[in-house]
N, CA, C and O atoms as a GROMACS GRO file, in nm:
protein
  252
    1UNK      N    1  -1.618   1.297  -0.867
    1UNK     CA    2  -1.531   1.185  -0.896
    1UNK      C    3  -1.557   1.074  -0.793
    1UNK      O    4  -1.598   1.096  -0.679
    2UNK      N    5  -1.527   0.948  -0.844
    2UNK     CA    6  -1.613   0.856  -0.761
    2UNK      C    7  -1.468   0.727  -0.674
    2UNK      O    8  -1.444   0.610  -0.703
    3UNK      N    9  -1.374   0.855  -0.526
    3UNK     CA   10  -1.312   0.799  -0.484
    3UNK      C   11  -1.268   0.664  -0.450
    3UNK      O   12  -1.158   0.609  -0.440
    4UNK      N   13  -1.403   0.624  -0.435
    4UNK     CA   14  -1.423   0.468  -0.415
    4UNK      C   15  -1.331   0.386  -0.515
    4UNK      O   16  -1.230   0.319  -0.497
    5UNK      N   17  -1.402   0.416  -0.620
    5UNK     CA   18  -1.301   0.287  -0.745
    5UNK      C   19  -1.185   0.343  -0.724
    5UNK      O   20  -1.120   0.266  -0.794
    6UNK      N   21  -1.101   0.424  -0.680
    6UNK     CA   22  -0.986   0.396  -0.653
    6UNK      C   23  -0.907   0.360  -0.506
    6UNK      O   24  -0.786   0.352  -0.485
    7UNK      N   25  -1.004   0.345  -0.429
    7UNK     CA   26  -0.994   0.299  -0.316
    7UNK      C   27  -0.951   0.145  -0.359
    7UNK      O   28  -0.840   0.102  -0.328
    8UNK      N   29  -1.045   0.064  -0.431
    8UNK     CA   30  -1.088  -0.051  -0.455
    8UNK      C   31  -0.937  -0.082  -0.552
    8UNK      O   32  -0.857  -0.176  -0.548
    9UNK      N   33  -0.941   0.035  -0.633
    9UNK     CA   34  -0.863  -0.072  -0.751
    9UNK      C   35  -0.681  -0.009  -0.675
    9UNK      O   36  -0.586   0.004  -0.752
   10UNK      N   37  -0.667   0.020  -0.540
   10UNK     CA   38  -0.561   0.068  -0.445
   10UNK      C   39  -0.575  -0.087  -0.398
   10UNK      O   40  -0.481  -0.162  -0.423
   11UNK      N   41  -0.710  -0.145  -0.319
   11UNK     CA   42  -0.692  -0.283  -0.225
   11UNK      C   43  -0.663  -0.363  -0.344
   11UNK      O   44  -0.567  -0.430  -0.305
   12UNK      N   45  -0.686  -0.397  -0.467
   12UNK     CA   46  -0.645  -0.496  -0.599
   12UNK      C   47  -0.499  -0.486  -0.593
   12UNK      O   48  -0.427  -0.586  -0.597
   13UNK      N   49  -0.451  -0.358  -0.584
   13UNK     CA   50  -0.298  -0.411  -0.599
   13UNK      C   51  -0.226  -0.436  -0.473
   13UNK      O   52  -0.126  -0.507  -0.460
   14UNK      N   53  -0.298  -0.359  -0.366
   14UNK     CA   54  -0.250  -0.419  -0.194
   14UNK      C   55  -0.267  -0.658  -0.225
   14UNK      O   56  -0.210  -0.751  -0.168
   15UNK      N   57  -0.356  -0.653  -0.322
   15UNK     CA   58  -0.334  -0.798  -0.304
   15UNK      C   59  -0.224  -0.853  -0.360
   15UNK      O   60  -0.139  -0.924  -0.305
   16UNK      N   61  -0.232  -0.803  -0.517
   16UNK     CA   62  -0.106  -0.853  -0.576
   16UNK      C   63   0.029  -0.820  -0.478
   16UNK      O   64   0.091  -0.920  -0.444
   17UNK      N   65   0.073  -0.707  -0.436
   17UNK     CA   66   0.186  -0.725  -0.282
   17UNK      C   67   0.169  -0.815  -0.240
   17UNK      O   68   0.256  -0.902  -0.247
   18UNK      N   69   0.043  -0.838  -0.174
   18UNK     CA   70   0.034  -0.978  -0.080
   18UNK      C   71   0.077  -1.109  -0.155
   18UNK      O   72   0.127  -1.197  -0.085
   19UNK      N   73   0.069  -1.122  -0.233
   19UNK     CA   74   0.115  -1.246  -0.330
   19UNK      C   75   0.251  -1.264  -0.350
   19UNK      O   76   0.318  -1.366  -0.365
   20UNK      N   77   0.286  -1.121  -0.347
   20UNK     CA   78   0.452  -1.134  -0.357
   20UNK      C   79   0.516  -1.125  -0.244
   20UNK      O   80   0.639  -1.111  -0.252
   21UNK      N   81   0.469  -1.128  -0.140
   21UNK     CA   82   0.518  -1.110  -0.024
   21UNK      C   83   0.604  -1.280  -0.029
   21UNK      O   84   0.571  -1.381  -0.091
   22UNK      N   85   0.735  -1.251   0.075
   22UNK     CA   86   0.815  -1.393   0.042
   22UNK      C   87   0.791  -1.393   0.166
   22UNK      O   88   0.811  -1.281   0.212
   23UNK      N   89   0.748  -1.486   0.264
   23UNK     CA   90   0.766  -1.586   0.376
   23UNK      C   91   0.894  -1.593   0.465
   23UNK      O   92   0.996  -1.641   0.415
   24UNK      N   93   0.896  -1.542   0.604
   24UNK     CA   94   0.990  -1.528   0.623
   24UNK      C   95   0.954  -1.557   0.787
   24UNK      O   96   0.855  -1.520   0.849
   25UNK      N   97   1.079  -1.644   0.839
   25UNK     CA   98   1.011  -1.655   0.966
   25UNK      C   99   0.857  -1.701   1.013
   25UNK      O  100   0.770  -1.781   0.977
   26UNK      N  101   0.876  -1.607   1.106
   26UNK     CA  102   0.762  -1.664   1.161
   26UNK      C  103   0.616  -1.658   1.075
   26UNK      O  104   0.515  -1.715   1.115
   27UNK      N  105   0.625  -1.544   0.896
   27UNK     CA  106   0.538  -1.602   0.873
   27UNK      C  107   0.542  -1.692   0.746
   27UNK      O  108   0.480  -1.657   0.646
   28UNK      N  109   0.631  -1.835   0.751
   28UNK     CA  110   0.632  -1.923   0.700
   28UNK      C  111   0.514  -2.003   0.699
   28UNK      O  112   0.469  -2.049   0.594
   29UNK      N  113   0.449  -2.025   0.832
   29UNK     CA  114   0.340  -2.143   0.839
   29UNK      C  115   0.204  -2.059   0.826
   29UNK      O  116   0.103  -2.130   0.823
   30UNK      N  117   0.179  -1.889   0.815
   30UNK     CA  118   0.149  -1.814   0.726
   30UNK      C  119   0.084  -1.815   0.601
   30UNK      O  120  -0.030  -1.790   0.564
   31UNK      N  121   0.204  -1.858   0.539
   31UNK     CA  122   0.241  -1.829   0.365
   31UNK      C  123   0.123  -1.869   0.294
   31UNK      O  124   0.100  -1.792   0.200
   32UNK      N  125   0.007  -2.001   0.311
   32UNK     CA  126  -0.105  -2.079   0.254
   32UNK      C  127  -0.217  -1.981   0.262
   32UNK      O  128  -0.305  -1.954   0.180
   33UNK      N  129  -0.187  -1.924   0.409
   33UNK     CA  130  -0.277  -1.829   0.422
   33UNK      C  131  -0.289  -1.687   0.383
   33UNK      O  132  -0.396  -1.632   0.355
   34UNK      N  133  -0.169  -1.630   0.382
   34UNK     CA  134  -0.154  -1.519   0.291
   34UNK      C  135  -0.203  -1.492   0.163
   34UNK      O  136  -0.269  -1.398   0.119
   35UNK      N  137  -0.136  -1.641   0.087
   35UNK     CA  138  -0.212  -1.657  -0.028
   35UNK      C  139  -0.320  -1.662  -0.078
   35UNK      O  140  -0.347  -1.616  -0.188
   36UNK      N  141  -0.418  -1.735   0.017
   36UNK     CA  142  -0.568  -1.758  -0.014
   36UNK      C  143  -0.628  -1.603   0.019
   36UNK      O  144  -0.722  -1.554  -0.044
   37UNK      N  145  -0.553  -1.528   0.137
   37UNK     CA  146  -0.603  -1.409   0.173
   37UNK      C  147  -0.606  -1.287   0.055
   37UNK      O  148  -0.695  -1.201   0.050
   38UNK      N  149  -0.479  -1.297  -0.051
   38UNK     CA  150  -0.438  -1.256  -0.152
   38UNK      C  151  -0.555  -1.203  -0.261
   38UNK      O  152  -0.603  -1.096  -0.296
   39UNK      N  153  -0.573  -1.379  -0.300
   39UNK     CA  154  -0.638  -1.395  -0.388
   39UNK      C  155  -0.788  -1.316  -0.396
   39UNK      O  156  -0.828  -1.234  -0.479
   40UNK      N  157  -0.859  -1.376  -0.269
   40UNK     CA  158  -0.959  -1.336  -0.253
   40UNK      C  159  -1.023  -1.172  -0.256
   40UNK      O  160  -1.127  -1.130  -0.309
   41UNK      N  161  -0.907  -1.091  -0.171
   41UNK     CA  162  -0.866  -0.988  -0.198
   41UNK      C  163  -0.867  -0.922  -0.348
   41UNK      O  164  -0.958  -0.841  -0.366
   42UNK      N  165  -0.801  -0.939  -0.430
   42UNK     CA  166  -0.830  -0.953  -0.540
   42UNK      C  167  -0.945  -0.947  -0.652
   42UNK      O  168  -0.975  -0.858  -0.732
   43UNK      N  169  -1.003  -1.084  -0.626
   43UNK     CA  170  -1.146  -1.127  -0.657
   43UNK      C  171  -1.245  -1.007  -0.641
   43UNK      O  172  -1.282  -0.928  -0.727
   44UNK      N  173  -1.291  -1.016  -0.468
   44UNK     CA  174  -1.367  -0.914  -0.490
   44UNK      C  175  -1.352  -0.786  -0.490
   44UNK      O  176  -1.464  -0.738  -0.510
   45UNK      N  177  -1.298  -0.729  -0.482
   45UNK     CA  178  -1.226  -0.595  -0.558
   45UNK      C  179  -1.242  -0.592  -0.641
   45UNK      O  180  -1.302  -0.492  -0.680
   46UNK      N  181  -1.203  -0.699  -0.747
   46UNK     CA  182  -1.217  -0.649  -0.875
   46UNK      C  183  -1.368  -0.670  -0.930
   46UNK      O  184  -1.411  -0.600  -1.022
   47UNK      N  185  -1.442  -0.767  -0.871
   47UNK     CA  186  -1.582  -0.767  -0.910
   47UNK      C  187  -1.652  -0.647  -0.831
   47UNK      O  188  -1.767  -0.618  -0.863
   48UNK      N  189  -1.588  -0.577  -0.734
   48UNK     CA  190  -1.661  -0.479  -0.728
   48UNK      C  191  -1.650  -0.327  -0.768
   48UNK      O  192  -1.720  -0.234  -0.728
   49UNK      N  193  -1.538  -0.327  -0.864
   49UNK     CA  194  -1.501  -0.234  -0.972
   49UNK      C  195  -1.582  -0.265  -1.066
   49UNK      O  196  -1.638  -0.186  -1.142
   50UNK      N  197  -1.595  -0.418  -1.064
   50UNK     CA  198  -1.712  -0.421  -1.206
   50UNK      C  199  -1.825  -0.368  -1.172
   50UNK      O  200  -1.873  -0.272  -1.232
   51UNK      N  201  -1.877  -0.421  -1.078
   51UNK     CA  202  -1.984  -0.328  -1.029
   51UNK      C  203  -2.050  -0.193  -1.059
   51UNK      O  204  -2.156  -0.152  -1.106
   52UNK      N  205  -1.936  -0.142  -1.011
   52UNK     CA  206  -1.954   0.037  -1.032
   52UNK      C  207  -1.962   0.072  -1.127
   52UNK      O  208  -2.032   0.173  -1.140
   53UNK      N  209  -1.902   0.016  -1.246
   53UNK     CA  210  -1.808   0.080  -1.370
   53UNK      C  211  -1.994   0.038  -1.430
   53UNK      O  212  -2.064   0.129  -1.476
   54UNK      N  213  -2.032  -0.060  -1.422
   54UNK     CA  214  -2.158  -0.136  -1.491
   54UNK      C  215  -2.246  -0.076  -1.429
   54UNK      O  216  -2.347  -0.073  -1.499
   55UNK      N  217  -2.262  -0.024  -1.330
   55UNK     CA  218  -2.354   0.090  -1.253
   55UNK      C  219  -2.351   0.214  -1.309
   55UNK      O  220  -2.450   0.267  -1.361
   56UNK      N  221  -2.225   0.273  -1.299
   56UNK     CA  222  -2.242   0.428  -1.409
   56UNK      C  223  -2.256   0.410  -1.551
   56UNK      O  224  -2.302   0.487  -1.635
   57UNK      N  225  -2.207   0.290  -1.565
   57UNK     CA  226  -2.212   0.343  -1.756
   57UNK      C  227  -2.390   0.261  -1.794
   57UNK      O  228  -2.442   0.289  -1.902
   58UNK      N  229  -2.453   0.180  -1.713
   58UNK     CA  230  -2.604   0.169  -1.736
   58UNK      C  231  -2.677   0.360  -1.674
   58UNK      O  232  -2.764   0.429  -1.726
   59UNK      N  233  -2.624   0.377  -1.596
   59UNK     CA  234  -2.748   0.505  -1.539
   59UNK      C  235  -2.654   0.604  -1.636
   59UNK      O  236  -2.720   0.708  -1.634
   60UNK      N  237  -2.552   0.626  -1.710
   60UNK     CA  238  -2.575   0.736  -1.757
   60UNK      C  239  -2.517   0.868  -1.710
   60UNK      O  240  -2.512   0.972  -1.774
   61UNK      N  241  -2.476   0.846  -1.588
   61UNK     CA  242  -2.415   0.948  -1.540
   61UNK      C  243  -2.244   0.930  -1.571
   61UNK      O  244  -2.169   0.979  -1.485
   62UNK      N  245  -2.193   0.877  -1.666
   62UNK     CA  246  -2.067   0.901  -1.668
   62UNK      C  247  -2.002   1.027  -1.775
   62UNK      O  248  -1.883   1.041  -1.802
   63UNK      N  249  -2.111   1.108  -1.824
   63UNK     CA  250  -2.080   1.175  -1.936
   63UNK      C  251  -2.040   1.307  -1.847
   63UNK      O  252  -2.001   1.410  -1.902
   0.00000   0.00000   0.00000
């Protein structure tokens, strides 16, 4: 079993948290940055689930 993609698709939703995280204090001036940190987070995670998923199901070994 290939722990990784769920490592990966575990940090995809650690981003979406990050997105919902509300600003508080001290990290108000934060918050722009959280967000962009979020996103990105996100992004590649999920392109690198694509990755894999497009890696096993070309070689064949997913049967």
């Amino acid at each position: 079993m290939n722990y990784t993609a769920f490592l990966f698709f575990a940090c995809i939703l650690v981003g979406f948290a990050l997105l919902r995280v509300k600003a508080i204090g001290i990290l108000v001036g934060l918050a722009a940055f959280l967000e962009i940190v979020a996103v990105l987070v996100i992004l590649i995670f999920s392109f690198a689930l694509l990755y894999i998923g497009f890696r096993t199901l070309f070689s064949k070994t997913w049967r």
